[in-house]
MMTF fields as JSON, N, C-alpha, C and O atoms, coordinates in Angstrom:
{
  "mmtfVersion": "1.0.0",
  "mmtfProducer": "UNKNOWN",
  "numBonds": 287,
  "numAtoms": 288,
  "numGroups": 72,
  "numChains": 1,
  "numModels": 1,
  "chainsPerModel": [1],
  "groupsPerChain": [72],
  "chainIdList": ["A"],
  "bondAtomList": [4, 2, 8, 6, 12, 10, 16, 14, 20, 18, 24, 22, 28, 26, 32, 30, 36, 34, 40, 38, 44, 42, 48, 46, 52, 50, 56, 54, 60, 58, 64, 62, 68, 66, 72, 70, 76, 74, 80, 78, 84, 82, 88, 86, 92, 90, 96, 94, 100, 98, 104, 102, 108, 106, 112, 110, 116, 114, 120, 118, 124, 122, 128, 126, 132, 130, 136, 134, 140, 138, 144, 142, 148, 146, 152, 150, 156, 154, 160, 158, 164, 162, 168, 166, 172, 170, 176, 174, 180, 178, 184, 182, 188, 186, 192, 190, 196, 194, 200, 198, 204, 202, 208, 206, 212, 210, 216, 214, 220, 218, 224, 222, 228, 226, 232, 230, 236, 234, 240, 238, 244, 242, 248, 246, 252, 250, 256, 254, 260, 258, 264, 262, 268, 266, 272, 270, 276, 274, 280, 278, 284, 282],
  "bondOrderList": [1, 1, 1, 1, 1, 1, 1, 1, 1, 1, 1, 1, 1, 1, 1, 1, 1, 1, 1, 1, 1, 1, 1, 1, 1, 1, 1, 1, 1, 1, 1, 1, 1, 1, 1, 1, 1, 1, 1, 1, 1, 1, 1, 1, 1, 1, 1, 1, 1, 1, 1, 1, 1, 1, 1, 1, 1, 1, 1, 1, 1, 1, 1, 1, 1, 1, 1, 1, 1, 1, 1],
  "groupList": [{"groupName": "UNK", "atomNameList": ["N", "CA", "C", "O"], "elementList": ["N", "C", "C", "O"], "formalChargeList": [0, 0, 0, 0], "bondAtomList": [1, 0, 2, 1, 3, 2], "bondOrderList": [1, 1, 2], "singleLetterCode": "X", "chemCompType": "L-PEPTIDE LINKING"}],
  "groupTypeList": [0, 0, 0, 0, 0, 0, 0, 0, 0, 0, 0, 0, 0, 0, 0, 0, 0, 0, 0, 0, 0, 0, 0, 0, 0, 0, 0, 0, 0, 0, 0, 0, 0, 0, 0, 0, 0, 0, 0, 0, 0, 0, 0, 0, 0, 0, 0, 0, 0, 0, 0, 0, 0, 0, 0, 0, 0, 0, 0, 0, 0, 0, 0, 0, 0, 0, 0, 0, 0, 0, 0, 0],
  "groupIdList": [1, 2, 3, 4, 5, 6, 7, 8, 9, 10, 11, 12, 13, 14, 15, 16, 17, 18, 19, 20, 21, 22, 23, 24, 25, 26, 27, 28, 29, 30, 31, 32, 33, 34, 35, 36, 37, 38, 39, 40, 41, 42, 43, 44, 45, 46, 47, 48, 49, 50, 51, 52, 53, 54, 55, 56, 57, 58, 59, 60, 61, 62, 63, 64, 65, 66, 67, 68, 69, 70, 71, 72],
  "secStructList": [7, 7, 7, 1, 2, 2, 2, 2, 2, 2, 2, 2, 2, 2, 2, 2, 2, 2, 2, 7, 3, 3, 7, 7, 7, 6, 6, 2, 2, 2, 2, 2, 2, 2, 2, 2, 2, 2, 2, 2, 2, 2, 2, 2, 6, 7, 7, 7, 1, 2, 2, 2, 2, 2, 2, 2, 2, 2, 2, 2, 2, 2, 2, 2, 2, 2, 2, 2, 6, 3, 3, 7],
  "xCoordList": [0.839, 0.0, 0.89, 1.938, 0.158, 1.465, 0.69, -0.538, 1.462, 1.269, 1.324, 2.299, 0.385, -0.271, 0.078, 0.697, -0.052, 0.634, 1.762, 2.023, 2.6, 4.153, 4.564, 5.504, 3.637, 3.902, 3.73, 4.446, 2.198, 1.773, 2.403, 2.403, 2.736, 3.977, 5.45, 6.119, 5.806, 7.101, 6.516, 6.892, 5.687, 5.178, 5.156, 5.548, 4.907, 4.344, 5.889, 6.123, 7.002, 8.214, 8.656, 9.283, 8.12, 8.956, 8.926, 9.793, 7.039, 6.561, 7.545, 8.186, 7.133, 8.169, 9.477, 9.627, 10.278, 11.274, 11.767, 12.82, 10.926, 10.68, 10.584, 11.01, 9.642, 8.988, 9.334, 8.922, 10.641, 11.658, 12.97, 13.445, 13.509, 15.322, 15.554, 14.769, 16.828, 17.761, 19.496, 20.261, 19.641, 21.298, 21.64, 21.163, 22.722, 23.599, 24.496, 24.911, 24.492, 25.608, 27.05, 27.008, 27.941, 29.156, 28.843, 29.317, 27.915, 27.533, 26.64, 26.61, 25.84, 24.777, 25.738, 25.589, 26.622, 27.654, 28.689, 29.492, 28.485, 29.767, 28.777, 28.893, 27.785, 26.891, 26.035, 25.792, 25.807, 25.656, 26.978, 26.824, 27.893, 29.534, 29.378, 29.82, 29.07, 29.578, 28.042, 27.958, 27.398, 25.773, 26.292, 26.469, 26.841, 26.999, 28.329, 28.472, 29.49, 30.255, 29.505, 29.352, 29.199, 28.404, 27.394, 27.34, 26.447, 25.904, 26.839, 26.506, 27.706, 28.93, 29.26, 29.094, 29.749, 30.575, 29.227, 29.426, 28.016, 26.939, 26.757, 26.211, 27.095, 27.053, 28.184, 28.086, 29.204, 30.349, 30.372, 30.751, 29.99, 30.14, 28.713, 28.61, 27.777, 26.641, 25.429, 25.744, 24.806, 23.767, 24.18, 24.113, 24.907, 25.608, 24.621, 24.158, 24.32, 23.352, 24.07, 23.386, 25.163, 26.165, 26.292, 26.184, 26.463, 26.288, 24.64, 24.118, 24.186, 23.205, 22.469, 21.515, 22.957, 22.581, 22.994, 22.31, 24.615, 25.115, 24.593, 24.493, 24.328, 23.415, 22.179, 21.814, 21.526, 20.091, 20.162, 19.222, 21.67, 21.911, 22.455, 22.371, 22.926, 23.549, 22.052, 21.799, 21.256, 20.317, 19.158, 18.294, 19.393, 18.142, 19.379, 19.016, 20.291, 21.23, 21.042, 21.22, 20.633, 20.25, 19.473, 19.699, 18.57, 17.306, 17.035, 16.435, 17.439, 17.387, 18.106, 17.502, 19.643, 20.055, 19.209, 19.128, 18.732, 17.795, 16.356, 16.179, 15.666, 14.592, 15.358, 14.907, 16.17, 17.223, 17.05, 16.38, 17.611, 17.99, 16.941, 17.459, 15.603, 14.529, 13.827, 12.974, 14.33, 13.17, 11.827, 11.937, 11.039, 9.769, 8.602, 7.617],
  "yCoordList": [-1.179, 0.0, 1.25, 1.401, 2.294, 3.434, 4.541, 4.595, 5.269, 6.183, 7.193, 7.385, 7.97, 9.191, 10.148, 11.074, 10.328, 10.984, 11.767, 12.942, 10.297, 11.213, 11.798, 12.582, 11.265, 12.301, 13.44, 14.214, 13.655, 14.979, 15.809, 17.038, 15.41, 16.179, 16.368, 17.172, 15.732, 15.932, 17.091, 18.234, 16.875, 17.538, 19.122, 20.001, 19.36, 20.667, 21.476, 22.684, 20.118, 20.261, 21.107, 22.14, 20.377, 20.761, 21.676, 22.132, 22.568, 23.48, 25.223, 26.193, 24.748, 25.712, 26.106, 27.125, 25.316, 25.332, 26.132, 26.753, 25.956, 26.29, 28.188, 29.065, 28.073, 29.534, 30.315, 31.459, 29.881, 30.701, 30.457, 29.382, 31.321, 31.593, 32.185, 32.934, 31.949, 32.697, 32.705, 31.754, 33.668, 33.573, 33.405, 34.057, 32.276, 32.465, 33.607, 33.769, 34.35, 35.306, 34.559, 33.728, 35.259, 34.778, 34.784, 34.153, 35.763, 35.958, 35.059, 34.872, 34.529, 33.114, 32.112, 31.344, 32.0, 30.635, 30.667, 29.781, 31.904, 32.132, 31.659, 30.686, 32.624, 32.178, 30.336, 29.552, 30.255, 28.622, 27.86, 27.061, 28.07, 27.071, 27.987, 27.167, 28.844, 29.305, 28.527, 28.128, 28.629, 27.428, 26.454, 25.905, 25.606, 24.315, 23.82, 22.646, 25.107, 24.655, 24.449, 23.392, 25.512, 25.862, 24.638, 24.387, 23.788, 22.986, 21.32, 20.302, 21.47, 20.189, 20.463, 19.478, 21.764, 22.381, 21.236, 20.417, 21.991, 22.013, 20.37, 19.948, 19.583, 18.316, 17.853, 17.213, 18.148, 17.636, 17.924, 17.009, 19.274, 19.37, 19.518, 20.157, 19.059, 18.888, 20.473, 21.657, 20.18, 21.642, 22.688, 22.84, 24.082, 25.12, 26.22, 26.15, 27.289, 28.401, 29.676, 30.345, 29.813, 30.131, 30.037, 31.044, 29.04, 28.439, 28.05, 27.926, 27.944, 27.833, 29.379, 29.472, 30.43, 32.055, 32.21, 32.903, 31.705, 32.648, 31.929, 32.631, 30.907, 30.239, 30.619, 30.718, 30.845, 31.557, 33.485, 34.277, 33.747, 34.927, 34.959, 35.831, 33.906, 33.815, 33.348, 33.825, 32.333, 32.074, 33.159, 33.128, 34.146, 35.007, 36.26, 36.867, 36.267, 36.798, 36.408, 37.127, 35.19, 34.172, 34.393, 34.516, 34.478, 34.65, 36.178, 36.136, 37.302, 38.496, 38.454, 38.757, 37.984, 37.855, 36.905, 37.385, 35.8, 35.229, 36.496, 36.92, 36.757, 38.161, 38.996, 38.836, 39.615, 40.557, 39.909, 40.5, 38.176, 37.897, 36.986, 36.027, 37.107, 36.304, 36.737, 37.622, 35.818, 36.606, 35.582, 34.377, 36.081, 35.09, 35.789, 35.138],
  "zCoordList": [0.0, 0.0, 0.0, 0.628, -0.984, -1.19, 0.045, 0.11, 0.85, 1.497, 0.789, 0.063, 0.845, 0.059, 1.129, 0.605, 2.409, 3.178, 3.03, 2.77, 3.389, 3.207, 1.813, 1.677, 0.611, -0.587, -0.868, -1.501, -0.124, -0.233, 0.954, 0.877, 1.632, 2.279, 2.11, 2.76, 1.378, 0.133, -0.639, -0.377, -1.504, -2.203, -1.554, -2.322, -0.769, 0.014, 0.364, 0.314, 0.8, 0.807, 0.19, 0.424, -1.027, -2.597, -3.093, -3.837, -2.531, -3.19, -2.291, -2.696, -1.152, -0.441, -1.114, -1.787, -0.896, -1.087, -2.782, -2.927, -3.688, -4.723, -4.845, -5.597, -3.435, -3.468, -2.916, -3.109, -1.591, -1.136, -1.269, -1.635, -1.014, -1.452, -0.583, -0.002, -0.27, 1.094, 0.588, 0.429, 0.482, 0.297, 1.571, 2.5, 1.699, 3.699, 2.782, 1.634, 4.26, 3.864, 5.156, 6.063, 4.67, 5.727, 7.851, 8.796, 7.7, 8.737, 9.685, 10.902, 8.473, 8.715, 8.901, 9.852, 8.214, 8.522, 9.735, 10.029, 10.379, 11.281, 12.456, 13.2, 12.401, 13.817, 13.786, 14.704, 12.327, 12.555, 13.201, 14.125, 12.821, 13.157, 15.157, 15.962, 15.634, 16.709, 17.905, 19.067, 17.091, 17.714, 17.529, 18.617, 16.357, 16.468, 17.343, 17.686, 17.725, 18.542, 20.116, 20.729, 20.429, 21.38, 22.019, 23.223, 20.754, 21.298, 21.31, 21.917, 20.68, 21.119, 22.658, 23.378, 23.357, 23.934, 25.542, 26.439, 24.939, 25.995, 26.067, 27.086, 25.251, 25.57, 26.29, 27.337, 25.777, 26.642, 27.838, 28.57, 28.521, 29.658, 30.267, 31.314, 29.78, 30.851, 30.621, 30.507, 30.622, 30.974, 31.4, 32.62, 30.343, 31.492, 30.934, 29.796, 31.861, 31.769, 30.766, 29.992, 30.898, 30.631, 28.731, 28.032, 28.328, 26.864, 26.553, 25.445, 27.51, 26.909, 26.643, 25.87, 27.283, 27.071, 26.29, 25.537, 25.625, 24.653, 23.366, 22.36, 23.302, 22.348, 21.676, 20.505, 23.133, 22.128, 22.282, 22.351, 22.294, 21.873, 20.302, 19.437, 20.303, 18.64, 17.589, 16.483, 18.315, 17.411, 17.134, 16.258, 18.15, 17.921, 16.754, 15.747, 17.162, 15.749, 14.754, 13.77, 14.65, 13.25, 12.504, 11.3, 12.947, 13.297, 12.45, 11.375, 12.92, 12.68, 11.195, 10.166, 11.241, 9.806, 8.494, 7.363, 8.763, 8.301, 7.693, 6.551, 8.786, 8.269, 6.984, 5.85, 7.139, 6.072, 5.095, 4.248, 4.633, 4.033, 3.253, 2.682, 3.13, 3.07, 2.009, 2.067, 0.489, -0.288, -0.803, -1.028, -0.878, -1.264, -2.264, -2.611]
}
């Protein structure tokens, strides 16, 4: 039996993706690599308040550069 589901949700995937564009600028890639150190950092050493602040200080940076950079 074919799942019609998960197609038409590919599909919807597909259509998005189609209908927006985002250039990363260097800035998007610096704060992704400084989150993704950040959340290695937060595993290795356990739950810190500390990384976990400066984290969703970089993602709400993201976040903001993302808006700028959003065409549809």
């Amino acid at each position: 039996m074919i799942d019609y589901t998960n197609q038409k949700d590919k599909f919807i995937e597909d259509e998005i993706r189609e209908r927006i564009m985002i250039d990363v600028t260097p800035k998007m890639r610096e704060l992704l690599t400084k989150i993704d150190n950040l959340n290695q950092l937060d595993y290795l050493c356990g739950e810190d308040d500390d990384i976990l602040d400066l984290t969703n200080k970089f993602r709400s940076e993201l976040k903001d550069e993302l808006f700028l950079n959003l065409f549809i």
